[in-house]
C-alpha positions as CSV (number, residue, x, y, z in Angstrom):
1,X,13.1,9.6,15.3
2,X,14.0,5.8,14.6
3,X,16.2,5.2,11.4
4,X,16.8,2.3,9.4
5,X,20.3,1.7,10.9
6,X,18.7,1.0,14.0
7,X,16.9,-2.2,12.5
8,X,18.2,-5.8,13.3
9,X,21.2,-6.6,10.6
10,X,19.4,-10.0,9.4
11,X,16.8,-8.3,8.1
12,X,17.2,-8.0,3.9
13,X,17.5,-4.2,2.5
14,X,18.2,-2.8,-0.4
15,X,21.5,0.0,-0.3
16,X,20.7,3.3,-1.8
17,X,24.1,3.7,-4.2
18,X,22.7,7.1,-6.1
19,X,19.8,8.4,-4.7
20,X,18.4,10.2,-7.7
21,X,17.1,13.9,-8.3
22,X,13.9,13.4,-5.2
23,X,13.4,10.0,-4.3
24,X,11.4,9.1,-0.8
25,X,9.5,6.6,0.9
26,X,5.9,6.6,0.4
27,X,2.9,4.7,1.6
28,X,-1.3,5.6,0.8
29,X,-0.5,8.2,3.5
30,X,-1.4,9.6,7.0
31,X,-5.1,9.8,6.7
32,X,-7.4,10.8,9.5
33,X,-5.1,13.7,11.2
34,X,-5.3,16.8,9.4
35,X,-7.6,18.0,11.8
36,X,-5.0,17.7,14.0
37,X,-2.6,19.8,12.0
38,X,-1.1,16.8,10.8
39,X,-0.6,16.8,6.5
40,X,-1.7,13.3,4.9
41,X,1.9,13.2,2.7
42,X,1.7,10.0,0.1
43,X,2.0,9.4,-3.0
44,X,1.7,12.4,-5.9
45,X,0.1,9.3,-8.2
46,X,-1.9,7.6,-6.0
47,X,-2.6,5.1,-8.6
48,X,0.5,4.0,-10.0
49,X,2.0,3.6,-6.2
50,X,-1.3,1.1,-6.1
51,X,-0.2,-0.5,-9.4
52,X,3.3,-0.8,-9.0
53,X,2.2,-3.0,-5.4
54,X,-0.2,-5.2,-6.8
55,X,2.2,-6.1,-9.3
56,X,4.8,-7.5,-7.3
57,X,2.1,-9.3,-4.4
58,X,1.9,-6.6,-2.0
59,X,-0.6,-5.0,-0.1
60,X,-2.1,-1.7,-2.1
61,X,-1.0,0.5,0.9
62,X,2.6,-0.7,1.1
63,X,5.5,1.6,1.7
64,X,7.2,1.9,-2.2
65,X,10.0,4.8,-3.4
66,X,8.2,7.6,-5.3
67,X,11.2,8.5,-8.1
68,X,11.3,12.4,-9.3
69,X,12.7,12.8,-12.8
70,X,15.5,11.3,-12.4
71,X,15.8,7.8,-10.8
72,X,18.2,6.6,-8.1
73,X,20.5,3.1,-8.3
74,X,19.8,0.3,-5.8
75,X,21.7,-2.5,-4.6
76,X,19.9,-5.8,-3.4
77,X,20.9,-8.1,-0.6
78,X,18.5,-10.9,-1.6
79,X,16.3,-11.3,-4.6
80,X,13.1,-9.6,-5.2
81,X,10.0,-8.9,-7.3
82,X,10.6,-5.7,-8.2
83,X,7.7,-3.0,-10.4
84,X,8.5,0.6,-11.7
85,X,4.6,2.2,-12.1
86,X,3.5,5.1,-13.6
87,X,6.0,7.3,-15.0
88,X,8.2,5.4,-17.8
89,X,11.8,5.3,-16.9
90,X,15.2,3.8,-18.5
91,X,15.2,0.5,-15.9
92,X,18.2,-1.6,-15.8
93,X,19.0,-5.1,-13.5
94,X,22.8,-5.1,-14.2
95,X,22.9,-3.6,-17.3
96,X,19.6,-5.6,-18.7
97,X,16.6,-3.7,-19.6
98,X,13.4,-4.0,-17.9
99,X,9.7,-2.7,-18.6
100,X,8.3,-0.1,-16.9
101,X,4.5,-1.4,-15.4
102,X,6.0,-4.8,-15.0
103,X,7.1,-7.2,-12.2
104,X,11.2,-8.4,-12.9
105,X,12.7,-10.4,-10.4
106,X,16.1,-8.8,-9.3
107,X,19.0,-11.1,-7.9
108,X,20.6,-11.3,-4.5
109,X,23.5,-8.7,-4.9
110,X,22.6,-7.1,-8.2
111,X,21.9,-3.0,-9.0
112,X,19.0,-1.8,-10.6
113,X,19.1,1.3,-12.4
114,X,16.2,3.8,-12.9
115,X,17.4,6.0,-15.7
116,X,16.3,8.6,-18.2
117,X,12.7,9.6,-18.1
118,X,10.7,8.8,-21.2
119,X,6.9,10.3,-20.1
120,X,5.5,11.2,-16.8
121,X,7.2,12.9,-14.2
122,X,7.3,10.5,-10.8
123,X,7.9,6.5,-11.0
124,X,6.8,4.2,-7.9
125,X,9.2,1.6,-7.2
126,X,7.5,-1.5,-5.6
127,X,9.7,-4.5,-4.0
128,X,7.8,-7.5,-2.7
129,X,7.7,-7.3,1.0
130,X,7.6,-4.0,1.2
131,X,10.2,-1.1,2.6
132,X,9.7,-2.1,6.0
133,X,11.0,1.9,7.8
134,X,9.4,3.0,11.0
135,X,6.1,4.1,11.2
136,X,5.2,7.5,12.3
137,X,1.5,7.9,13.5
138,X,0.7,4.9,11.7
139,X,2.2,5.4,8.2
140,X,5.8,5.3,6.4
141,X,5.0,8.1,3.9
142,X,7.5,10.9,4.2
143,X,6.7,14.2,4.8
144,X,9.7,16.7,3.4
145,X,8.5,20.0,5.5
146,X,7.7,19.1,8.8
147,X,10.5,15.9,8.2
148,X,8.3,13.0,9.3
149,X,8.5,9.5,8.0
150,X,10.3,7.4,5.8
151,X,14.2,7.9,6.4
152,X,13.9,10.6,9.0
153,X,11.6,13.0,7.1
154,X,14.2,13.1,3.7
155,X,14.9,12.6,0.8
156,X,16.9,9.0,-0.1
157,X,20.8,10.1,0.4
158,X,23.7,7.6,-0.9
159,X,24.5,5.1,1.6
160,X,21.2,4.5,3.0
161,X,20.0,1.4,3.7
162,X,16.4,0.3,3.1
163,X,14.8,-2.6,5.1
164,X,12.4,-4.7,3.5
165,X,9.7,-7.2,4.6
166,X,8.6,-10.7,4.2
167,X,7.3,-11.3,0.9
168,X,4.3,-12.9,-0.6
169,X,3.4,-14.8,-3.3
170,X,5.2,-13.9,-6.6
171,X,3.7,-13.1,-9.7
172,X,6.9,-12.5,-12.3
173,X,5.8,-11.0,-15.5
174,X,2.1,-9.6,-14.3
175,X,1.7,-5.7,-16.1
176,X,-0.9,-3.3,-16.2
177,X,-1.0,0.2,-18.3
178,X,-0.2,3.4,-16.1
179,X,-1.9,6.8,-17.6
180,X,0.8,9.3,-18.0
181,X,0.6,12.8,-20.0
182,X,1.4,13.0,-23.4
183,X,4.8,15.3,-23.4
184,X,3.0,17.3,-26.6
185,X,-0.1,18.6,-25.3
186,X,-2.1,19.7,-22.2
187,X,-3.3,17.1,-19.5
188,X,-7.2,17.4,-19.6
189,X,-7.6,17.2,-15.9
190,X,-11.9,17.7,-14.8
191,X,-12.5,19.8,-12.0
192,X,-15.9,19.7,-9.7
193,X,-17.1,23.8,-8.8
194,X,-16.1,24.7,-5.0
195,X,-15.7,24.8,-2.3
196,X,-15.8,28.3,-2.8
197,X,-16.8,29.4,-6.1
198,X,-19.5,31.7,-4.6
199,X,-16.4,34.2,-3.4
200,X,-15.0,34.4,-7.5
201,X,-16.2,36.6,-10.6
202,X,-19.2,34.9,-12.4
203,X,-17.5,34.0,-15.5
204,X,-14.2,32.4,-13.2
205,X,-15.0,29.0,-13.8
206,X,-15.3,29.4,-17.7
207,X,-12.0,31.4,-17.5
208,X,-10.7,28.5,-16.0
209,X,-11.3,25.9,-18.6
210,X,-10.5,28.6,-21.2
211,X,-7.1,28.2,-21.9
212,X,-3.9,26.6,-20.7
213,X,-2.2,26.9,-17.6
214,X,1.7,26.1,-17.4
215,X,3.0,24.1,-14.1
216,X,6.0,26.7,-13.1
217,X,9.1,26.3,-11.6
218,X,8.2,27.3,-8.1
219,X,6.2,23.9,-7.7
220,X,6.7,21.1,-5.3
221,X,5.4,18.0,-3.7
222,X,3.0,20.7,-1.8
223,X,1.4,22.5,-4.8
224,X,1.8,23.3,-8.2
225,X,2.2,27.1,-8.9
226,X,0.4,27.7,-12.4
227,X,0.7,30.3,-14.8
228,X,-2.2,31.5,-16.9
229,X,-5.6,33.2,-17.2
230,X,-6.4,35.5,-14.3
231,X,-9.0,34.4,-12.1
232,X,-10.8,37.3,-10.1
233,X,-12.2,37.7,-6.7
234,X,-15.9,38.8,-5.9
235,X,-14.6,40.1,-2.4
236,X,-11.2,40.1,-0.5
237,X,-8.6,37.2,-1.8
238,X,-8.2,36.2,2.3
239,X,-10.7,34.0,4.4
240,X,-10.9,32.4,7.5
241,X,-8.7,29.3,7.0
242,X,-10.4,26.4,5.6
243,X,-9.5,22.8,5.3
244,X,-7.6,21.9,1.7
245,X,-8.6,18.9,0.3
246,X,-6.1,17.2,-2.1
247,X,-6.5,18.6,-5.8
248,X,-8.3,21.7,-4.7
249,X,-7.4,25.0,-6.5
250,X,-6.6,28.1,-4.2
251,X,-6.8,31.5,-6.0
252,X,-4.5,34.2,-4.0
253,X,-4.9,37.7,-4.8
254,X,-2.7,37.1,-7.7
255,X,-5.2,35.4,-9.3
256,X,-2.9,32.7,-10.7
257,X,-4.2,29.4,-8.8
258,X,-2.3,27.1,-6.9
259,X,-3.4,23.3,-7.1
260,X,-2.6,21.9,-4.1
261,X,-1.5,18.3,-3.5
262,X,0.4,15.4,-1.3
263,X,2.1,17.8,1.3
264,X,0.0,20.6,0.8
265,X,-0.6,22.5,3.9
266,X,-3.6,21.5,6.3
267,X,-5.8,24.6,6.3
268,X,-5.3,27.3,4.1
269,X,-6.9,31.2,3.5
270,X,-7.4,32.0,0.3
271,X,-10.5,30.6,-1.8
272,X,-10.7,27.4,-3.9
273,X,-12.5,28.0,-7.3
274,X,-12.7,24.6,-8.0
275,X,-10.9,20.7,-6.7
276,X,-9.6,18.2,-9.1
277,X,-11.7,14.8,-9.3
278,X,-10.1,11.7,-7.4
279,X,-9.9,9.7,-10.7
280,X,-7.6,12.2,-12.1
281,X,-5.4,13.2,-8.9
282,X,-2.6,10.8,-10.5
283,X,-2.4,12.3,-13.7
284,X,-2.0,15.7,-12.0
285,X,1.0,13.9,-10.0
286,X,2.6,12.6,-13.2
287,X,3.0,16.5,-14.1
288,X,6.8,18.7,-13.6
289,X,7.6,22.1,-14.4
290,X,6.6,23.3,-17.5
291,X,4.1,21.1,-18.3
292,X,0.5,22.5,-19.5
293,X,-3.2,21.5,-18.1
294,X,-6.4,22.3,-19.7
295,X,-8.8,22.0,-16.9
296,X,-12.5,20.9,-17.6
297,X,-15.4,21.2,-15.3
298,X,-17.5,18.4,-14.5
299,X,-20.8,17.3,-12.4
300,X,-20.4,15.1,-9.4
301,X,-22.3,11.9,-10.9
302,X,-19.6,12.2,-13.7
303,X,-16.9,12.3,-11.4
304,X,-18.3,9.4,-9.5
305,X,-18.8,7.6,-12.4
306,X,-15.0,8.0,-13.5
307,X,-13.5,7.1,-10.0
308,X,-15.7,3.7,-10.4
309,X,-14.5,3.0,-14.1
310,X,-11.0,3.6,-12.6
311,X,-11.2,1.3,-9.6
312,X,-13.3,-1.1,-11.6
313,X,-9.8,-1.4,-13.7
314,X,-7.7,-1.7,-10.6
315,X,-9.8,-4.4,-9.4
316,X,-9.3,-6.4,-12.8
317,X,-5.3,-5.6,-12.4
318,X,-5.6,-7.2,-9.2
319,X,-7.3,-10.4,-10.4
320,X,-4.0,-10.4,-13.1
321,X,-6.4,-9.3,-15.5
322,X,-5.9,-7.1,-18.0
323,X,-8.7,-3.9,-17.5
């Protein structure tokens, strides 16, 4: 698989000094092959990766750094427009702070600094241009288990080099508010029934929304594990595999439901009791371990109507607006 290294050496990068806790390359994704067996992989925030591009001029889809917890150090070979969205980090440019949701220009030669985490759990780092790595089946977005895209299917490592592409027209000092969960309370994430809701115990769905479940350790960029109130089968806890949409919650025969995300699996054979709504996919990618979610059921006109307030804001952010 091509690398970065392999890339012309008049071609501006940034140098990956300290790579951070889980830092990788991420585009919108590798949509329209998961028939094939192929995972979409993206961004866990789909929506501040698209907020922390429009800030700095580029393209919605273009390839940023999705930053886990803790935030990796850069060095830049020319100067760029530079946006941290969603999660709220420490950010530094040699020692100077920066706002998190806003575009800073970063000088030829100087190190920015993503640093302590403040809210939220994963931070998109958008430079204008671009980070230009290979495609694979026509996206960047790096896929950790079957170690596809980005920097040959990893995580950032010291030492890296990141090329970046032609940039656009700047717009310095743009920002936009990201929605991240409150570190106090449970993220009210709305769920639509299905697909399979027919296969659980009648009162399932109001057993869901009943009380808290915790995101546990054993969660990753495929799914988040959850602990709390035991959901129960009609039938048998196996099916026939079935495709797994992003957001949608499989129930093994634990009962304890898995909510499956960016490089989930393609099919999967346990039932889904219910699927997390597109306009609140991001907040369920700003959570980490040990973080609580109160689920709430909703009807599909009220989930339509949410993903159109939500793009209606993005559109406004676009115009430099604020929504």
């Amino acid at each position: 698989m091509p690398s970065s290294s392999t890339r012309s050496p008049d071609v501006a990068s940034v140098r990956v000094l300290r790579p951070g806790l889980l830092t990788t390359v991420q585009d919108r994704g590798r949509w329209g092959l998961q028939a094939r067996g192929v995972p979409p992989a993206g961004p866990m925030d789909p929506w501040s990766h698209r907020l922390a591009n429009v800030l700095v001029g580029n393209s919605s889809g273009a390839a940023t750094l999705e930053i886990t917890l803790v935030g990796p150090e850069l060095e830049f070979e020319d100067e760029r427009l530079v946006a941290v969205g969603g999660a709220q980090f420490a950010i530094e440019v040699d020692g100077k702070g920066q706002s998190p949701n806003t575009a800073f220009f970063v000088p030829a030669g100087a190190r920015l600094r993503v640093g302590v985490r403040r809210a939220g759990a994963r931070g998109y780092l958008a430079v204008s241009g671009g980070f230009d790595v290979p495609e694979v089946l026509g996206s960047r977005a790096t896929h950790l288990v079957s170690r596809m895209g980005g920097i040959g299917g990893r995580a950032l490592a010291a030492g890296d080099s990141l090329p970046l592409g032609p940039q656009g027209e700047p717009r310095p000092g743009q920002s936009a508010d990201a929605t991240v969960p409150a570190s106090d309370e449970a993220a009210r994430i709305r769920v639509l029934p299905g697909p399979h809701a027919d296969r659980f115990s009648a009162d399932a769905l109001d057993l869901l929304q009943s009380s808290d479940y915790t995101v546990t350790n054993e969660s990753d960029r495929m799914g988040f594990r959850l602990a709390g109130p035991r959901l129960t089968h009609t039938g048998s806890a196996d099916i026939i595999s079935d495709a797994t949409p992003l957001g949608v919650l499989q129930v093994p025969a634990s009962g304890q439901p898995v909510l499956l995300m960016a490089d989930r699996q393609t099919t999967g054979g346990y039932p889904s009791l219910a699927t997390v709504i597109s306009a609140d996919i991001g907040l369920a990618g700003q959570l980490a371990p040990g973080d609580r979610i109160r689920f709430e059921a909703c009807t599909l006109p009220e989930a339509l109507a949410a993903l159109i307030k939500r793009e209606r804001a993005f559109m406004a952010i676009e115009r430099g607006e604020r929504p």
